[in-house]
N, CA and C atoms of all chains as a GROMACS GRO file, in nm:
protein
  600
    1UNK      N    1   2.855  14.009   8.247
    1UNK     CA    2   2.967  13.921   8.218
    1UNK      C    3   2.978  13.813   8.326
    2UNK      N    4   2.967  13.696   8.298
    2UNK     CA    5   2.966  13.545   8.358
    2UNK      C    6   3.144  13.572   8.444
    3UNK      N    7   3.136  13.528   8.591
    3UNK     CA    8   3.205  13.524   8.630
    3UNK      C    9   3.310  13.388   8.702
    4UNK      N   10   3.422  13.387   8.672
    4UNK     CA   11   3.449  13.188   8.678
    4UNK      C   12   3.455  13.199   8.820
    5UNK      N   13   3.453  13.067   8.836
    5UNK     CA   14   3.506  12.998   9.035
    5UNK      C   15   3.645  13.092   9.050
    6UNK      N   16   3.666  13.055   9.168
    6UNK     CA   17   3.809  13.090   9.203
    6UNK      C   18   3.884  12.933   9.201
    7UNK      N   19   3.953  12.922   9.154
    7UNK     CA   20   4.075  12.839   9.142
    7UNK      C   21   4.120  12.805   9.275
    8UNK      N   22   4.079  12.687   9.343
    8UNK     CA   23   4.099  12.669   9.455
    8UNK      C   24   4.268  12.610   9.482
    9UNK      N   25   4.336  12.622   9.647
    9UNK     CA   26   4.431  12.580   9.626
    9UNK      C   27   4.493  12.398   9.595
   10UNK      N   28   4.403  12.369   9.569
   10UNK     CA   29   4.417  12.245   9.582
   10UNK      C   30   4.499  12.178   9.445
   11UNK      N   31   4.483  12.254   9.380
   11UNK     CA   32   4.492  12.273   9.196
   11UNK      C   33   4.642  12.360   9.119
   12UNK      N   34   4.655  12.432   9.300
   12UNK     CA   35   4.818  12.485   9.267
   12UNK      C   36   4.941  12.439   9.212
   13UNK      N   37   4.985  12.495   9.131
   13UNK     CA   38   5.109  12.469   9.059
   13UNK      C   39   5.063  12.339   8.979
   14UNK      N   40   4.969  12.313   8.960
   14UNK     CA   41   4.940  12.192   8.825
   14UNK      C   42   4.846  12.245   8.688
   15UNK      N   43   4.838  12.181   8.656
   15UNK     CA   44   4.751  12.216   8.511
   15UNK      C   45   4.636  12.161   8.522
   16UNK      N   46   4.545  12.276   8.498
   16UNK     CA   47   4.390  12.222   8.494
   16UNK      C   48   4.320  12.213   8.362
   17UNK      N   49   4.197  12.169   8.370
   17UNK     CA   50   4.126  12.186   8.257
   17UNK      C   51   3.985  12.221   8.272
   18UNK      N   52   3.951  12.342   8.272
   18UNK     CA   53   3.819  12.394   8.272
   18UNK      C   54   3.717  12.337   8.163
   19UNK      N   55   3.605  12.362   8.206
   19UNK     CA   56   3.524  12.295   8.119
   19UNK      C   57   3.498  12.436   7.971
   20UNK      N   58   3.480  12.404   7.842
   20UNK     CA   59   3.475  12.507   7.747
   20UNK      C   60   3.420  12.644   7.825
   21UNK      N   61   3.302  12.639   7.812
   21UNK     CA   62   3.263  12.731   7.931
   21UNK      C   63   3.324  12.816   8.000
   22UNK      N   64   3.421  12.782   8.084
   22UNK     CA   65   3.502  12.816   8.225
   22UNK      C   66   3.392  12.827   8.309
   23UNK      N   67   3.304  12.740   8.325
   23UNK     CA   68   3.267  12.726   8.451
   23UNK      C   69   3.288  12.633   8.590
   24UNK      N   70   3.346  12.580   8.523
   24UNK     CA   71   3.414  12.444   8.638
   24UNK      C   72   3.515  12.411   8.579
   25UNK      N   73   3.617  12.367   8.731
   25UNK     CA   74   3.743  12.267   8.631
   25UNK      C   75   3.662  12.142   8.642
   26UNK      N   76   3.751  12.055   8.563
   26UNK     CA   77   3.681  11.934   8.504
   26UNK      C   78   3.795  11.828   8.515
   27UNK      N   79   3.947  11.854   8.519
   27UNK     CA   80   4.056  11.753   8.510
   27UNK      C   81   4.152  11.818   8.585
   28UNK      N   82   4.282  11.789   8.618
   28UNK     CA   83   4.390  11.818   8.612
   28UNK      C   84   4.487  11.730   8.558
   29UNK      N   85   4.624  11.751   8.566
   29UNK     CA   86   4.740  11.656   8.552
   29UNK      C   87   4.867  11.732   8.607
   30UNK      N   88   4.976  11.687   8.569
   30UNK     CA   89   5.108  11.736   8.587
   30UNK      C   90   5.169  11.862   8.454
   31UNK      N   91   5.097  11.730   8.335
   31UNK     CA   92   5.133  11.821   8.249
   31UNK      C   93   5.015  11.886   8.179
   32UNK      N   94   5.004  11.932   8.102
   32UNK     CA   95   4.933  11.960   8.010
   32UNK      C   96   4.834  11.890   7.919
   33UNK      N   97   4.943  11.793   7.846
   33UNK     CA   98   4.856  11.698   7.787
   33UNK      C   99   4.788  11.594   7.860
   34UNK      N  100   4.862  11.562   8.019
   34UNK     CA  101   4.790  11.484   8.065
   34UNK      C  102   4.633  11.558   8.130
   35UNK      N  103   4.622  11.668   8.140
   35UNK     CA  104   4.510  11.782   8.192
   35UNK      C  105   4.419  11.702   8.073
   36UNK      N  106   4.453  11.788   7.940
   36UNK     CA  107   4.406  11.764   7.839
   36UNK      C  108   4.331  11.626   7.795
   37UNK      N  109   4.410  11.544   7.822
   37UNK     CA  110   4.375  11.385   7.886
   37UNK      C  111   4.266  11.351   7.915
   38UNK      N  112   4.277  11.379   8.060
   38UNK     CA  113   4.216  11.382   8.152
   38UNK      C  114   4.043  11.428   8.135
   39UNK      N  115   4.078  11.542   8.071
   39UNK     CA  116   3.929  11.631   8.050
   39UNK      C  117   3.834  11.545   7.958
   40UNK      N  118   3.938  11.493   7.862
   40UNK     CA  119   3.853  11.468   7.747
   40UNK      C  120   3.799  11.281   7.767
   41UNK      N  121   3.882  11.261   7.856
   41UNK     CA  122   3.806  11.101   7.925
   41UNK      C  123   3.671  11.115   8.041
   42UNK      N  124   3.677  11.247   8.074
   42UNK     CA  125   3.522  11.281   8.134
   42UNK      C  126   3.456  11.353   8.039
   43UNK      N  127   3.418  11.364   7.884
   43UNK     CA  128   3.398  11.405   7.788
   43UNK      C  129   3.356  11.568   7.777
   44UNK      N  130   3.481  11.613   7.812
   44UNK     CA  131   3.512  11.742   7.774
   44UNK      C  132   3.597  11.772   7.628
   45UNK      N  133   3.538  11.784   7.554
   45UNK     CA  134   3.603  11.738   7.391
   45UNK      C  135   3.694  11.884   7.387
   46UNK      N  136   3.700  12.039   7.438
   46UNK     CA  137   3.720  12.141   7.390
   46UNK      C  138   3.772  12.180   7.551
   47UNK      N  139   3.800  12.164   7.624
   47UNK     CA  140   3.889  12.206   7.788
   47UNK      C  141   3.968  12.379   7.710
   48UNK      N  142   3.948  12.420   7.824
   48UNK     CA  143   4.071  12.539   7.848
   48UNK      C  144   4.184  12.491   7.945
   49UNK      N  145   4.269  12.470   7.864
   49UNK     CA  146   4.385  12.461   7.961
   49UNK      C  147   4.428  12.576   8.026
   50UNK      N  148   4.469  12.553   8.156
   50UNK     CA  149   4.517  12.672   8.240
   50UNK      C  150   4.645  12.600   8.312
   51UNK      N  151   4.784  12.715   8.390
   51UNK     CA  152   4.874  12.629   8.464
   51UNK      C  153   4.819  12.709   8.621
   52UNK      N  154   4.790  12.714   8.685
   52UNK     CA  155   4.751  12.699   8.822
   52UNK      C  156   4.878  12.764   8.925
   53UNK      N  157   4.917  12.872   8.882
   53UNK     CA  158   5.065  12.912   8.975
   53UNK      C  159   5.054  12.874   9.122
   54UNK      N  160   5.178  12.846   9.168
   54UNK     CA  161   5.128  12.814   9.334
   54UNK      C  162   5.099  12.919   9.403
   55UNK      N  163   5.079  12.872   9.522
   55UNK     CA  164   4.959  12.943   9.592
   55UNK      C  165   5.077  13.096   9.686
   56UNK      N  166   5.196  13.061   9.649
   56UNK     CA  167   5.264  13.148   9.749
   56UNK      C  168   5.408  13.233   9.605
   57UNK      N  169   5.331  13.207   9.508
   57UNK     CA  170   5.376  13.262   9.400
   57UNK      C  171   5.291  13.414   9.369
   58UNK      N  172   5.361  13.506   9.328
   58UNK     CA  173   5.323  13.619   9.264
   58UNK      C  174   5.369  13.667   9.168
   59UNK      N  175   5.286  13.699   9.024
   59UNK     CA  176   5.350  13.681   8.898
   59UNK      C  177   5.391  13.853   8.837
   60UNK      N  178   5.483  13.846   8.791
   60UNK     CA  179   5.530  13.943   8.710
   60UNK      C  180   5.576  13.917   8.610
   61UNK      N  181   5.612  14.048   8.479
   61UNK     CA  182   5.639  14.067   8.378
   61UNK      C  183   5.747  13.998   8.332
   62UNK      N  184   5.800  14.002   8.218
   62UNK     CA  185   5.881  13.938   8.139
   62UNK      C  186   5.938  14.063   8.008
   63UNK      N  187   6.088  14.071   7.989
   63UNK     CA  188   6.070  14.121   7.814
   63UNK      C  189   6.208  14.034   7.792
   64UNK      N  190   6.200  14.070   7.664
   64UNK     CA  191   6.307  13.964   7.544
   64UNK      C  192   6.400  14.028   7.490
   65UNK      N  193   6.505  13.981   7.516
   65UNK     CA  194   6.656  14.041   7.482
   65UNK      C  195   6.715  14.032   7.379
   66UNK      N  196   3.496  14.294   7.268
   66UNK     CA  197   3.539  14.140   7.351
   66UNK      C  198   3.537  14.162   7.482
   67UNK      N  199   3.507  14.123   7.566
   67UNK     CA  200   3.500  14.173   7.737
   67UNK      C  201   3.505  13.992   7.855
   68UNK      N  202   3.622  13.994   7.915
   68UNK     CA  203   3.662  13.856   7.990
   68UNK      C  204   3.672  13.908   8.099
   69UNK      N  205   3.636  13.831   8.161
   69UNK     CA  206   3.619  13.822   8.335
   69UNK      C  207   3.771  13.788   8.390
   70UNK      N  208   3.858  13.821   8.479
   70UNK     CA  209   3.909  13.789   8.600
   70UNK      C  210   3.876  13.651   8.591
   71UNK      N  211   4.063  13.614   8.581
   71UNK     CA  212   4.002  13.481   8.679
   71UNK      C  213   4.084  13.455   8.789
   72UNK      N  214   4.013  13.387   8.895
   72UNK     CA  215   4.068  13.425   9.055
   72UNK      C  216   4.123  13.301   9.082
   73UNK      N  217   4.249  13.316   9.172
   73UNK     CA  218   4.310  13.221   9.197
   73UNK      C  219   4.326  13.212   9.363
   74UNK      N  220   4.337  13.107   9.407
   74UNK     CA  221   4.318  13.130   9.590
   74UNK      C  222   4.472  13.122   9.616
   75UNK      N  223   4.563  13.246   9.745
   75UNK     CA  224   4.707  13.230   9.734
   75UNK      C  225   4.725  13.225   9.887
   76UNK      N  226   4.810  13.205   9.906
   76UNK     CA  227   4.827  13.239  10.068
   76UNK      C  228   4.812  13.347  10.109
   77UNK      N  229   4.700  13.392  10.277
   77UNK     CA  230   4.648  13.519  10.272
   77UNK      C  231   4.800  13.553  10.354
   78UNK      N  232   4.808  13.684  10.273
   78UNK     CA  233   4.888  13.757  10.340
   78UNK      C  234   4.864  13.916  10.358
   79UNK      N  235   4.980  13.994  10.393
   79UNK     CA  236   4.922  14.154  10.470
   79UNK      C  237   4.845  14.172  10.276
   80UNK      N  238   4.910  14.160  10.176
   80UNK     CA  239   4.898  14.207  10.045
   80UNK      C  240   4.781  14.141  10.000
   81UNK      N  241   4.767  14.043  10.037
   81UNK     CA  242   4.678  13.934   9.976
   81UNK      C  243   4.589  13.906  10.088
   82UNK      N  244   4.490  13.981  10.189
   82UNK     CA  245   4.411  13.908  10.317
   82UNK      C  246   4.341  13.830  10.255
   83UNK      N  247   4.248  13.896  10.156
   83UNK     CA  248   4.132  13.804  10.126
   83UNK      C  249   4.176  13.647  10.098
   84UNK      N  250   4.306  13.638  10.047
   84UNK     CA  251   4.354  13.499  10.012
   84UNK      C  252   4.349  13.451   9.848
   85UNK      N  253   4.287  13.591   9.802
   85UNK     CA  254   4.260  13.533   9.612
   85UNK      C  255   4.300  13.683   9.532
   86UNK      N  256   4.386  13.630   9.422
   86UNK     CA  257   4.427  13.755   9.353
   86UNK      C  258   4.362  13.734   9.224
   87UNK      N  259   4.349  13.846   9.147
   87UNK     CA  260   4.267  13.821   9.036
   87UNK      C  261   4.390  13.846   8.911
   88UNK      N  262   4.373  13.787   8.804
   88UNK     CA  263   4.432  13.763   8.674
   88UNK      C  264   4.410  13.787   8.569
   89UNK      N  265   4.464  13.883   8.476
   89UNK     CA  266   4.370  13.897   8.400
   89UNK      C  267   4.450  13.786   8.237
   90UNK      N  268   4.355  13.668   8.268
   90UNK     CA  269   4.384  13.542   8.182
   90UNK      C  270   4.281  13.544   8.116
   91UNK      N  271   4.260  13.494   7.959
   91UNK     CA  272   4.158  13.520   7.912
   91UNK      C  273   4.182  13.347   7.794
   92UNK      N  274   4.048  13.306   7.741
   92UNK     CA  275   4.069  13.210   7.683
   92UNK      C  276   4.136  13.253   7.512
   93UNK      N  277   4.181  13.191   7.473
   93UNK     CA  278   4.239  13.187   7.326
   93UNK      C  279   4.294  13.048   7.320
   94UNK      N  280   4.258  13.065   7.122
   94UNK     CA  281   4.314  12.919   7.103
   94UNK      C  282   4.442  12.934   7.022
   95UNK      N  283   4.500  12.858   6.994
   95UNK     CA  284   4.696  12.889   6.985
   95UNK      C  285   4.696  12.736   6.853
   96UNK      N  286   4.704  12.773   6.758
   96UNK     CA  287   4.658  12.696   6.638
   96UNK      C  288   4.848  12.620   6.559
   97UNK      N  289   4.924  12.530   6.592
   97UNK     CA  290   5.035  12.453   6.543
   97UNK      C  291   5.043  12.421   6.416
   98UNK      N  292   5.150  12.372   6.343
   98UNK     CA  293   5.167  12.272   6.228
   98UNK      C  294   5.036  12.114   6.229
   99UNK      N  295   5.032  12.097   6.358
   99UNK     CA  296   4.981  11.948   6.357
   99UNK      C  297   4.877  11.948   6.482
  100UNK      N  298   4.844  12.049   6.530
  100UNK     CA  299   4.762  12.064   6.666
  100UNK      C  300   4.755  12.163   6.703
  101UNK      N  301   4.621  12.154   6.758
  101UNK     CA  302   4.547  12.319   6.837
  101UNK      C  303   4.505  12.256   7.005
  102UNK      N  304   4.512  12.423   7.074
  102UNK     CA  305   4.481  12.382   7.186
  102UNK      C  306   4.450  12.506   7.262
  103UNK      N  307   4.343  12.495   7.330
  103UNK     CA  308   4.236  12.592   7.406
  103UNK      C  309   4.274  12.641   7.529
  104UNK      N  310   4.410  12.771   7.536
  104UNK     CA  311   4.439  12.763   7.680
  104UNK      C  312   4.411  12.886   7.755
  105UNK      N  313   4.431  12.903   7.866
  105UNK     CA  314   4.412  13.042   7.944
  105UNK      C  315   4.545  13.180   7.939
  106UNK      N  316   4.565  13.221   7.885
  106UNK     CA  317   4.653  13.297   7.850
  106UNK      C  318   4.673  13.459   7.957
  107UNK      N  319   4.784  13.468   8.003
  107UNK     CA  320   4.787  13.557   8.074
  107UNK      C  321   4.804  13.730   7.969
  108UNK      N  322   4.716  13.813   7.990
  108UNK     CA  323   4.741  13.960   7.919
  108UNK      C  324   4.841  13.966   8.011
  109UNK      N  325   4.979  14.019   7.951
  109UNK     CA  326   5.098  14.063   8.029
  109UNK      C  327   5.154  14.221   7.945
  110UNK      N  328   5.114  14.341   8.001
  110UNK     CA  329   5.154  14.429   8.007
  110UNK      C  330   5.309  14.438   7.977
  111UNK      N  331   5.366  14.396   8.062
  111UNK     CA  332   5.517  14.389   8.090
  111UNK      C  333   5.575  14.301   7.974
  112UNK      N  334   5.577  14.234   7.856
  112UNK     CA  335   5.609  14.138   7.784
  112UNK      C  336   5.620  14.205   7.691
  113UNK      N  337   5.740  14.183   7.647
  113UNK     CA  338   5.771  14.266   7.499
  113UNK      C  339   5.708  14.168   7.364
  114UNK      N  340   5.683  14.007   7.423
  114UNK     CA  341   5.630  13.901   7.326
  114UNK      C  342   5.560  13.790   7.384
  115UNK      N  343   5.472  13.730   7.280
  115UNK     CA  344   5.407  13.610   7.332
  115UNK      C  345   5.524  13.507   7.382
  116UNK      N  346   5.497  13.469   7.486
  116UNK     CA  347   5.599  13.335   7.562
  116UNK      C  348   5.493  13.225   7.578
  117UNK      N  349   5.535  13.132   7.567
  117UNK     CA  350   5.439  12.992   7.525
  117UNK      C  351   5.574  12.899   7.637
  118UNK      N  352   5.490  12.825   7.726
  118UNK     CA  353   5.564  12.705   7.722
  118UNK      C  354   5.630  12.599   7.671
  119UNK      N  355   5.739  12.564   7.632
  119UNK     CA  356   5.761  12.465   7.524
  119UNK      C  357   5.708  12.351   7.524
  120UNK      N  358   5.647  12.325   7.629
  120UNK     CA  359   5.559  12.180   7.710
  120UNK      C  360   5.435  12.210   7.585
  121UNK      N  361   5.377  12.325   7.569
  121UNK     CA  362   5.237  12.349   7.475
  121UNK      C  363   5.310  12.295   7.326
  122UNK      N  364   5.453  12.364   7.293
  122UNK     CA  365   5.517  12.366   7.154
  122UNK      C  366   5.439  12.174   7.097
  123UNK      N  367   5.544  12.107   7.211
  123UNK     CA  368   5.493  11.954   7.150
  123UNK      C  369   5.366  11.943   7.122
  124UNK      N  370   5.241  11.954   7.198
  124UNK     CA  371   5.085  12.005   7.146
  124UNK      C  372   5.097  12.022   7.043
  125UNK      N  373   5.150  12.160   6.982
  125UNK     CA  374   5.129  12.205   6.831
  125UNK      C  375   5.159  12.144   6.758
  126UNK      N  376   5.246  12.120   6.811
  126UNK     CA  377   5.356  12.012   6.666
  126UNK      C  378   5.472  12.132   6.633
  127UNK      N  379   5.523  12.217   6.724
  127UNK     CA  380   5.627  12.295   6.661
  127UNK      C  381   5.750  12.228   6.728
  128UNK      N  382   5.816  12.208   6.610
  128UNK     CA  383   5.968  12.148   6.638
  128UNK      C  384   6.065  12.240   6.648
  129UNK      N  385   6.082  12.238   6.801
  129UNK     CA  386   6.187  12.332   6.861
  129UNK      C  387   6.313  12.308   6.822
  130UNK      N  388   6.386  12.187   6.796
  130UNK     CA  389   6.542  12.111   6.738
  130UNK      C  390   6.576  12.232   6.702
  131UNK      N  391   6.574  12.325   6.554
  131UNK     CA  392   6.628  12.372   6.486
  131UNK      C  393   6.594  12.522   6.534
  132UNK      N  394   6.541  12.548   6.572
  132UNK     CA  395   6.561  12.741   6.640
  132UNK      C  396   6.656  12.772   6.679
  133UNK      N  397   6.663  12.876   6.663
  133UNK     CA  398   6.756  12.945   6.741
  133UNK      C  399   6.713  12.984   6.899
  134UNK      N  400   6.825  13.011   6.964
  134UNK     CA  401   6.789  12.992   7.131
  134UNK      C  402   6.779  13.155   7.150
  135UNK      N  403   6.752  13.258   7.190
  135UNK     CA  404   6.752  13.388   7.279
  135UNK      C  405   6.710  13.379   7.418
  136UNK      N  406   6.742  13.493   7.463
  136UNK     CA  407   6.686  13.502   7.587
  136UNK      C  408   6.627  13.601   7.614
  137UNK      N  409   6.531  13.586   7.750
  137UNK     CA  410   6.412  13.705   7.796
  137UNK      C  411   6.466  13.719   7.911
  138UNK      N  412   6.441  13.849   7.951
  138UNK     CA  413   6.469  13.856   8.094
  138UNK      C  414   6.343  13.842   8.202
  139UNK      N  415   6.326  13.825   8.319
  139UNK     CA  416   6.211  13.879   8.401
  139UNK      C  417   6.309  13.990   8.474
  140UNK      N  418   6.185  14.084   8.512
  140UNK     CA  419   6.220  14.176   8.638
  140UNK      C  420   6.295  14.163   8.701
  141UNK      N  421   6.272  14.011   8.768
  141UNK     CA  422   6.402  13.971   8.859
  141UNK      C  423   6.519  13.930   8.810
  142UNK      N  424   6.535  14.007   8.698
  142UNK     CA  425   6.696  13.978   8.635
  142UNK      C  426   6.692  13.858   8.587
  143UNK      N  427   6.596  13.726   8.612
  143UNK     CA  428   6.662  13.590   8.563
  143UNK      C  429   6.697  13.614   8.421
  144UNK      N  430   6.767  13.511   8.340
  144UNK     CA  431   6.764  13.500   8.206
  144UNK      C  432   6.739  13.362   8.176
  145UNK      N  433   6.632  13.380   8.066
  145UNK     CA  434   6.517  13.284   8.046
  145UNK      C  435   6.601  13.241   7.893
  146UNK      N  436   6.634  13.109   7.902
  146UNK     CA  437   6.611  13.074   7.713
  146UNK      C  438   6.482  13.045   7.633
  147UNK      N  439   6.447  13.125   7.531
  147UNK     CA  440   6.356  13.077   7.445
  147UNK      C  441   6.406  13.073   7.313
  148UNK      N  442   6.302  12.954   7.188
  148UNK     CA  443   6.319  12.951   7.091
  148UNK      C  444   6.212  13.011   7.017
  149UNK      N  445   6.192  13.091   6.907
  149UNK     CA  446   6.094  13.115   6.833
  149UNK      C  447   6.089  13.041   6.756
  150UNK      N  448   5.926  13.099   6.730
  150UNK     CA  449   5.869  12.963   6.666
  150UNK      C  450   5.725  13.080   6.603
  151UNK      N  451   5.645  13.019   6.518
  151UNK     CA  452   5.524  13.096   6.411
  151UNK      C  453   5.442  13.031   6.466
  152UNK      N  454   5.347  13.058   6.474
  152UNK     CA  455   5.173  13.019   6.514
  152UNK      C  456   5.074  13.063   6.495
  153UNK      N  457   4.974  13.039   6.496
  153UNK     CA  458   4.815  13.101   6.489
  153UNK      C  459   4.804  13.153   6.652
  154UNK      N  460   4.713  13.234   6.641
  154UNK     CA  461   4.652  13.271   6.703
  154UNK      C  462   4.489  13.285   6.697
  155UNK      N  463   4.368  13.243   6.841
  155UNK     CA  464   4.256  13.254   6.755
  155UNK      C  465   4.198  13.332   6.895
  156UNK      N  466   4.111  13.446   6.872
  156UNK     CA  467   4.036  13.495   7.021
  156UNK      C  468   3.861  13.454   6.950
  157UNK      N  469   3.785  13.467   7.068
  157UNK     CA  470   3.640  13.379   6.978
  157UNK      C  471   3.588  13.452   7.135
  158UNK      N  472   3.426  13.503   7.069
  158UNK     CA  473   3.365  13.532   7.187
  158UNK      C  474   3.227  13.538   7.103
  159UNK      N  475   3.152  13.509   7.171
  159UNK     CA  476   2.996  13.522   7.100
  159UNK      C  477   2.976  13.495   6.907
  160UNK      N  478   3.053  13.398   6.895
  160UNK     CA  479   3.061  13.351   6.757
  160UNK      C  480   3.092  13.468   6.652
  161UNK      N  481   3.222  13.558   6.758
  161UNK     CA  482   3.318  13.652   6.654
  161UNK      C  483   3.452  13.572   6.684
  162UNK      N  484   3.552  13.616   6.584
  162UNK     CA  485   3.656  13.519   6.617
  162UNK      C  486   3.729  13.608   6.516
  163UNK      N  487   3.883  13.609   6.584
  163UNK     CA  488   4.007  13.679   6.528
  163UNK      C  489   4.075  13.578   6.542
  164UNK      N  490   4.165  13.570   6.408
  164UNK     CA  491   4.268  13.482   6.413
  164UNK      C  492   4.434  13.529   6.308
  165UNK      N  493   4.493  13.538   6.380
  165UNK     CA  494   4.643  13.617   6.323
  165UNK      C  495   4.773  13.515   6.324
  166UNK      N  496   4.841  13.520   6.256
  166UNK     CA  497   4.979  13.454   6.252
  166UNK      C  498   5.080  13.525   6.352
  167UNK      N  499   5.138  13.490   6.423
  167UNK     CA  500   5.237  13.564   6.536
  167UNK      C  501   5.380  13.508   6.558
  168UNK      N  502   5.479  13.549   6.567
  168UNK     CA  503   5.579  13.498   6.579
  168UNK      C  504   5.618  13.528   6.755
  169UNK      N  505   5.638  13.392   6.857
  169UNK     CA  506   5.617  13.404   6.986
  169UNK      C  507   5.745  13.284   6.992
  170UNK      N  508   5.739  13.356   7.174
  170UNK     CA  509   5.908  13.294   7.190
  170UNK      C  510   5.870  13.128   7.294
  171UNK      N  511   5.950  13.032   7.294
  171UNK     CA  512   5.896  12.949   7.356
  171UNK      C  513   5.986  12.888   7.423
  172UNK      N  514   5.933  12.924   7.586
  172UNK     CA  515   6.041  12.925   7.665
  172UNK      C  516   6.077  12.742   7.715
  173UNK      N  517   6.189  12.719   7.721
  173UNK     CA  518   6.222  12.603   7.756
  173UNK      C  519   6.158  12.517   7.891
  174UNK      N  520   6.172  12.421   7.896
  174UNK     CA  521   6.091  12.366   8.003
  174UNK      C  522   6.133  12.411   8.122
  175UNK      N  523   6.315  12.381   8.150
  175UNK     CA  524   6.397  12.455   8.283
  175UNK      C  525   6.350  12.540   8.293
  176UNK      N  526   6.323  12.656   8.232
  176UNK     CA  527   6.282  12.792   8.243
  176UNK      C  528   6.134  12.823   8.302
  177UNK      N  529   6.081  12.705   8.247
  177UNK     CA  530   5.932  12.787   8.304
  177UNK      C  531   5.862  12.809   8.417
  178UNK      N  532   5.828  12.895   8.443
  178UNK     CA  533   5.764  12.959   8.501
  178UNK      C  534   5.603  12.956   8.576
  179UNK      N  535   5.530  13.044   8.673
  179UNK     CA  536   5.428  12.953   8.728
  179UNK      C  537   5.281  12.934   8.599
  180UNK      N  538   5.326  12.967   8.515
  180UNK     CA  539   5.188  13.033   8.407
  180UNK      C  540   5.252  13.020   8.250
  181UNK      N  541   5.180  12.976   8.155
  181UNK     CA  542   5.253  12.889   8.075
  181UNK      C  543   5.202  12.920   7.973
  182UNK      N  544   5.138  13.044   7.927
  182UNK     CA  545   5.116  13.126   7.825
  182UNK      C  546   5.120  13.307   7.818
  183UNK      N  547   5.223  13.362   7.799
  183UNK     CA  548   5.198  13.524   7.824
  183UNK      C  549   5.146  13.581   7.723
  184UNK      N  550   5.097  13.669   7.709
  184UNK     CA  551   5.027  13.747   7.587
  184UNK      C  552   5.059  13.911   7.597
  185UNK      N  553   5.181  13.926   7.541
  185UNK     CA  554   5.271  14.074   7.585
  185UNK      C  555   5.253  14.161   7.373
  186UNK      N  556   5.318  14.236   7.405
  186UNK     CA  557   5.293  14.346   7.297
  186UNK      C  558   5.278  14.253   7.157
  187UNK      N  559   5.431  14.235   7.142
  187UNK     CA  560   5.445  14.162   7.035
  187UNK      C  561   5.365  14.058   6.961
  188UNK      N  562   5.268  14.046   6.893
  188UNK     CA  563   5.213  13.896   6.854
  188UNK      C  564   5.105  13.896   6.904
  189UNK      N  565   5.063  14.022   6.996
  189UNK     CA  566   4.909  13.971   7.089
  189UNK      C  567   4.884  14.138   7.086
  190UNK      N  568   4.910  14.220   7.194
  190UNK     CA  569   4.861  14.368   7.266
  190UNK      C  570   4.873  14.455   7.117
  191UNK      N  571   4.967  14.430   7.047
  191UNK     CA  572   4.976  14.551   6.928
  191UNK      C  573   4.838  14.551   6.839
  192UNK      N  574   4.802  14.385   6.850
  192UNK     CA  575   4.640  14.423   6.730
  192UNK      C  576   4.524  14.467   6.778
  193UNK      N  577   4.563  14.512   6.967
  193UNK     CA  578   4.398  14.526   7.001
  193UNK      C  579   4.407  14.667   7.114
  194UNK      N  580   4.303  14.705   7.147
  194UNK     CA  581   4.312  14.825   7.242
  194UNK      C  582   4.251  14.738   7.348
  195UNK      N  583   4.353  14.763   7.446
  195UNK     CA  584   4.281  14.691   7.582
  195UNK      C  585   4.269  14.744   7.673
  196UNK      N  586   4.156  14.748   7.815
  196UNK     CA  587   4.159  14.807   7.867
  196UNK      C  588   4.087  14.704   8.008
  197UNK      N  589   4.179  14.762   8.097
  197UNK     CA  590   4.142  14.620   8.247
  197UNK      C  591   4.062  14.743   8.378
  198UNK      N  592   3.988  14.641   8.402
  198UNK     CA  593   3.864  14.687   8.475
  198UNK      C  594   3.924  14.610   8.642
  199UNK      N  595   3.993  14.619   8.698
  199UNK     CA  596   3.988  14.488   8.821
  199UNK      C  597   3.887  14.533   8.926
  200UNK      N  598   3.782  14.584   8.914
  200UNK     CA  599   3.695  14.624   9.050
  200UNK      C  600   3.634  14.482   9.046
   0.00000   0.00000   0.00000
């Protein structure tokens, strides 16, 4: 099983866009669509969007009330 | 289906020396009224339902206006507003591909959080047996 980069901090708390693959990021932005944007003007037609939690964040669960 | 960890670099601390925690985010595509879009989705154990950013909703084309509002809690007690909303769902790996209709909650922009897709029982964990490897 192909293993991705590590998500460097540089990329924290923004939105990236990996290349289809996930072998490289390829864009970022603020938002999403601008990631998305972004990717597909360095002709990445199919990006994985990802959000990039910051670097001094640690994530936990969620349930619905 | 079998996805890799994906690693994120955090501040090293006593919990974290190495400086990178691993995630278990996996790709899926999340299929709208008017738009699709290819994102990294967190498997969340702890999630009673899929939570979507509402920032993705506009992507789809799902028009939040008319939902109804609920709320989620996190652990840390916050209370989160979301609206539901219907969607596709698509997982794809070696030119197999599952794709299901799900009803997922979509949390408001104020609300969100560092990660902007969860994938909890409801709508995601109930159709599959999963099982996480983090070595």
């Amino acid at each position: 099983m192909q293993q991705h980069p590590t998500v460097p901090r540089k990329w924290a708390g923004k939105w990236i866009a990996w290349d289809n693959a996930m072998t490289r990021v390829v864009a970022s932005g603020i938002t999403a669509a601008e990631a998305k944007a972004a990717a597909e003007l360095v002709g990445e037609s199919k990006p994985v969007l990802d959000k990039a939690p910051p670097i001094d964040v640690h994530l936990i669960g969620a349930r619905m009330r | 289906m079998k996805f890799p960890y994906l690693r994120y670099e955090v501040v090293r601390s006593s919990t974290t020396p190495e400086g990178v925690v691993y995630r278990p985010r996996i790709p899926l595509t999340l299929h709208g009224p008017t738009g699709s879009i290819l994102v990294a989705g967190l498997v969340d154990t702890g999630a009673d339902h899929v939570f979507i950013s509402a920032e993705i909703a506009d992507i789809l084309g799902v028009d939040l206006e008319e939902k109804q509002a609920g709320k989620a809690e996190g652990v840390d007690g916050n209370l989160l507003t979301v609206r539901d909303g219907e969607i596709e769902l698509e997982l794809c790996q070696d030119g197999v591909s599952w794709r299901w209709s799900a009803k997922v909650g979509f949390l408001e922009l104020s609300d969100e959080g560092p990660t902007a897709v969860y994938l909890g029982q409801l709508g995601f964990l109930e159709y599959f047996s999963a099982s996480f490897d983090g070595d």
